[in-house]
Structure formats: structure tokens, C-alpha cells
Backbone as CSV, one residue per row, in Angstrom:
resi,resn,N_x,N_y,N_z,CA_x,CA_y,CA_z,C_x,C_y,C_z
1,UNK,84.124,3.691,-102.054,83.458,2.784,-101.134,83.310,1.419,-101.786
2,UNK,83.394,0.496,-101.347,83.245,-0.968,-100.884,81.848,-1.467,-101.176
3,UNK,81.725,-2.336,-102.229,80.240,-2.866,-102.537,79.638,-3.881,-101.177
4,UNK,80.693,-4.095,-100.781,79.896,-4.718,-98.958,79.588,-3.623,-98.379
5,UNK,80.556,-2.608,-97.993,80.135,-1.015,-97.478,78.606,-0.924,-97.678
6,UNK,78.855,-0.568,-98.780,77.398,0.517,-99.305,75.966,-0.527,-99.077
7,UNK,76.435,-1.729,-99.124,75.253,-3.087,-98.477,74.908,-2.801,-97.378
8,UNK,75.907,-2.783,-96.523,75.758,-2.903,-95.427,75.420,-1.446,-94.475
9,UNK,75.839,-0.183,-95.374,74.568,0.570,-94.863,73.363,0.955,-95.552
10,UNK,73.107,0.011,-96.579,71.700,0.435,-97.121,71.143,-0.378,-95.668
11,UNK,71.552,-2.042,-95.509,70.910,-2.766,-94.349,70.091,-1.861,-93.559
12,UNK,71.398,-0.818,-92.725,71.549,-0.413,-91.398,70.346,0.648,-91.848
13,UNK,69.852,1.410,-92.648,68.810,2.352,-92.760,68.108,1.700,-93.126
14,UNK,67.499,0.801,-93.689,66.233,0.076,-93.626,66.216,-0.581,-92.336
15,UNK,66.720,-0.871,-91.809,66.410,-2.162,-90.233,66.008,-0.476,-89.480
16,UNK,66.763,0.307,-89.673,66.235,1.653,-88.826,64.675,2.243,-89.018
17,UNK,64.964,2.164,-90.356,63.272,2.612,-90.739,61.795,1.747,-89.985
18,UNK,62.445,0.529,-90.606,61.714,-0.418,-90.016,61.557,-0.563,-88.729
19,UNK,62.718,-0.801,-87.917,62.268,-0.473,-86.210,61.756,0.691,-85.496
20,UNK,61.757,1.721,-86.024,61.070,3.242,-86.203,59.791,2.595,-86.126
21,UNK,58.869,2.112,-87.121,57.699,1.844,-87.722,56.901,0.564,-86.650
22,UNK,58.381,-0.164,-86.464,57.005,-1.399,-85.519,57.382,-0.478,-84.245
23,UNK,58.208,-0.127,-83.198,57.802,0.362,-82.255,57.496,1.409,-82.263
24,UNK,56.765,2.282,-83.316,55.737,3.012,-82.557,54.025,2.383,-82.770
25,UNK,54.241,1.082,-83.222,53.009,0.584,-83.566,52.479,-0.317,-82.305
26,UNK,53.261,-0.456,-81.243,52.934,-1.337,-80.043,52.254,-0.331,-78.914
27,UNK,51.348,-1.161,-78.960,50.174,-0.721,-77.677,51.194,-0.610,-76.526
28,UNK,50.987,0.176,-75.482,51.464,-0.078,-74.132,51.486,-0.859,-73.132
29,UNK,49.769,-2.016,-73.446,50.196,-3.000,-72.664,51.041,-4.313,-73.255
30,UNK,51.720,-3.753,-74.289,52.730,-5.044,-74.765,54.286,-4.663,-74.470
31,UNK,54.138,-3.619,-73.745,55.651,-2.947,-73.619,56.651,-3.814,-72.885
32,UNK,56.025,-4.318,-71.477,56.844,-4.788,-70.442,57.026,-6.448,-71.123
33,UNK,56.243,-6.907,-71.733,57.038,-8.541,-71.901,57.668,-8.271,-73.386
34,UNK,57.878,-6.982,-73.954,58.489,-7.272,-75.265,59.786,-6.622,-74.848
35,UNK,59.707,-5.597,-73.956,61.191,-4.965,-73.410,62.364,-6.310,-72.911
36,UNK,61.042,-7.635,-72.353,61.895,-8.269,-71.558,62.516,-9.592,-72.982
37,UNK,62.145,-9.263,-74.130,62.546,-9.756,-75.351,63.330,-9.184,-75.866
38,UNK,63.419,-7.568,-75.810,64.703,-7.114,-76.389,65.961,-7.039,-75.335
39,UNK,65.368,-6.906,-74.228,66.944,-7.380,-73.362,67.736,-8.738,-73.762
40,UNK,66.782,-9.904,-74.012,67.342,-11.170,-74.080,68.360,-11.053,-75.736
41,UNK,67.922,-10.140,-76.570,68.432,-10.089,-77.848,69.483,-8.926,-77.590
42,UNK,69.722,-8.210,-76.905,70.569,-7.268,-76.399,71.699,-8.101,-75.686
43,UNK,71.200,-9.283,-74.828,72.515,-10.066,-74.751,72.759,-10.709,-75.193
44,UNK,71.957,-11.527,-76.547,73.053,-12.117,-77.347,74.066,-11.536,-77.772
45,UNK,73.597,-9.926,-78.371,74.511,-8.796,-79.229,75.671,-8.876,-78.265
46,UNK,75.496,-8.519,-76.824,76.955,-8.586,-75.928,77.095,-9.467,-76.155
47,UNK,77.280,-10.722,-76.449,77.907,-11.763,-76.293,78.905,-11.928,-77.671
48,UNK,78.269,-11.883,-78.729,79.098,-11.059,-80.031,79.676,-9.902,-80.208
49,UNK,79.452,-8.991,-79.241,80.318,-8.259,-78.910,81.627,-8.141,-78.210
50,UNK,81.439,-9.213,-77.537,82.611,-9.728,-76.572,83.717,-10.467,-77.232
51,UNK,83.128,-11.385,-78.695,84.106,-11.850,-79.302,84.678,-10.968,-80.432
52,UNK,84.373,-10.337,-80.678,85.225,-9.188,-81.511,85.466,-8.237,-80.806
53,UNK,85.255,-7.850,-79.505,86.252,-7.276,-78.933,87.534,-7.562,-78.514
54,UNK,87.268,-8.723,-78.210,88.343,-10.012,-77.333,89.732,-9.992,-78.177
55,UNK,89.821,-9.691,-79.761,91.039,-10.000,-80.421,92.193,-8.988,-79.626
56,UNK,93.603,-9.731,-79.914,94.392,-9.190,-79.024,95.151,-7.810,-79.721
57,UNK,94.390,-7.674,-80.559,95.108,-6.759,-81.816,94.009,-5.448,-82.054
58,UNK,94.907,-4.370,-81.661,93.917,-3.089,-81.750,93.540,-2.592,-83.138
59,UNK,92.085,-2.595,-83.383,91.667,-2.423,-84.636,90.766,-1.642,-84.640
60,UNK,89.913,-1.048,-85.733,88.646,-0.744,-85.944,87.430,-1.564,-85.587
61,UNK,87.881,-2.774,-85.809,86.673,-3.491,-85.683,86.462,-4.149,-83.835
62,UNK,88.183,-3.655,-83.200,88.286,-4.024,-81.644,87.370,-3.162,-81.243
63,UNK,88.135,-1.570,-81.786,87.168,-0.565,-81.186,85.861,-0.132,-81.582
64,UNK,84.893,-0.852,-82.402,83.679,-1.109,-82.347,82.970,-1.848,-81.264
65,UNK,83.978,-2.629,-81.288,83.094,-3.943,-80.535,83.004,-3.066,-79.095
66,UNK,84.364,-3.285,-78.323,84.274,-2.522,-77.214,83.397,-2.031,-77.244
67,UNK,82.554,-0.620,-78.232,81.851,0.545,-78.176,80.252,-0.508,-77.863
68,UNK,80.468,-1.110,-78.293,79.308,-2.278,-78.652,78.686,-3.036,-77.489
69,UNK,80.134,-3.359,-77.036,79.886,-4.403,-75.272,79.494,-3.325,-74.419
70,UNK,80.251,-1.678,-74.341,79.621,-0.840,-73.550,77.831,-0.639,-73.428
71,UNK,77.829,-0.068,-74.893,75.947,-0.201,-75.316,75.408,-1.222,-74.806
72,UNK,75.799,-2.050,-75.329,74.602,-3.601,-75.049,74.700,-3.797,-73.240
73,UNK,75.814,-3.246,-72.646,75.754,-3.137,-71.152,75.168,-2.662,-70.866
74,UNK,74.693,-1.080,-71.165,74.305,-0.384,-70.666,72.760,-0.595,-70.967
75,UNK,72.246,-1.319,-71.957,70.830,-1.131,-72.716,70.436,-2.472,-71.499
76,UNK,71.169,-3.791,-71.426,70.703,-4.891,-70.909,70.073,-4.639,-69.362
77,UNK,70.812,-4.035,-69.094,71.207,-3.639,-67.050,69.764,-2.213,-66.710
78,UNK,70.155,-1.615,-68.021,68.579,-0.623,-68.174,67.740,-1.253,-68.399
79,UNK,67.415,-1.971,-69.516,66.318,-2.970,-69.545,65.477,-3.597,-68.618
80,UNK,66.671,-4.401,-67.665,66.017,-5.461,-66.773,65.935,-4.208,-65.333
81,UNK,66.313,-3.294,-65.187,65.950,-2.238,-63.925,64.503,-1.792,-64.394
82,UNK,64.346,-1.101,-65.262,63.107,-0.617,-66.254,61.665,-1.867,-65.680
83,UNK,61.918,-3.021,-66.950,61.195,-3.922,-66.639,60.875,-4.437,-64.608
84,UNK,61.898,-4.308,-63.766,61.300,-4.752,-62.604,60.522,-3.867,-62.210
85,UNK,60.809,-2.366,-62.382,60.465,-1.443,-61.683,58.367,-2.018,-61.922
86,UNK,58.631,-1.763,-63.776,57.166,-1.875,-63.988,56.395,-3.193,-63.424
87,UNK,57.295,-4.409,-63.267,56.522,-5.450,-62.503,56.243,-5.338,-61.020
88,UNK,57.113,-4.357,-60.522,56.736,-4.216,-58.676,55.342,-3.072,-59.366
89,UNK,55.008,-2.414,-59.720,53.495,-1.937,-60.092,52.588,-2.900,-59.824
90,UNK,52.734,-4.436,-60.371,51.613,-5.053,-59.959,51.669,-5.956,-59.361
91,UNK,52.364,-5.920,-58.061,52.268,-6.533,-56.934,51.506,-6.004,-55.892
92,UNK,50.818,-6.995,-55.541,50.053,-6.594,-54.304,50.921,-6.047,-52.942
93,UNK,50.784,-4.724,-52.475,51.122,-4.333,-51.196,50.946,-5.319,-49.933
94,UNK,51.641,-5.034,-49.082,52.080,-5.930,-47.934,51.279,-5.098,-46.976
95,UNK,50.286,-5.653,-46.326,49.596,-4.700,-45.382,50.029,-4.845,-43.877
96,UNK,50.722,-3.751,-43.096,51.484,-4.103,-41.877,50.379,-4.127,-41.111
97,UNK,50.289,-5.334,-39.606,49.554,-5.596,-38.738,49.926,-4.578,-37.546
């Protein structure tokens, strides 16, 4: 292995540990405006995902990305369904005449 390798997954298990640790430390009423913070950082990731997918040359690092633009699709589009659902909760009902 590769002294960037082995960097770069010590990174990936500490950023894990660590995001383990702060979200289970958030109260519930901070859920809905911080969800609507990790969507916005979920599409930057697609958006860097899109450019290393984009090369015209099939690679490891194409077929990451792809795997990558799928996720971050699927997390962004969940996200912002998630988050409306919980904001129609506190809307006032429409009372029919």
C-alpha cells in the first residue's frame, strides 16, 4: 500500500468516527435546518462528483465517481422530500368554509 493510501483511509475512519459522535449529539429540534445544511453540502459533493465522473476514459476513479453522483442523488432528492415533509408539520391547516 501507498503512503497516500493508508492517509487517506486513516482520514476516512476518523471523519467516520467523528460524524458518528456529533450526530448523535444533536437535539431533535436542530434536525430539520441542519438536514437542510447537509443537503446543500451533498450537492456540492454531486457537483465534484460530476467532474470526475465526466472523464471520457473508463477508470476506477470514473467508476467511483459515477457511484458517487448516484449517492449524492439519491441522499440530495431524500433530503429535500424528508425536510418538506417535516416543514408541512408546521403549517397551519386550511379550514374549508
Amino acid at each position: 500500500m501507498t503512503e497516500a493510501l493508508i492517509a487517506g483511509i486513516i482520514v476516512f475512519v476518523l471523519a467516520t468516527f467523528i460524524g458518528v459522535e456529533v450526530i448523535n449529539k444533536i437535539p431533535p429540534t436542530l434536525h430539520t435546518p441542519l438536514m437542510s445544511g447537509s443537503n446543500a453540502i451533498s450537492g456540492i459533493s454531486l457537483v465534484g462528483a460530476l467532474l470526475v465522473a465526466g472523464d471520457r476514459n473508463w477508470s476506477l476513479s470514473v467508476i467511483l465517481g459515477l457511484i458517487a453522483v448516484i449517492l449524492s442523488t439519491i441522499n440530495v432528492v431524500g433530503g429535500f422530500l424528508v425536510t418538506d415533509r417535516m416543514l408541512q408539520m408546521f403549517k397551519k391547516k386550511e379550514v374549508k368554509a
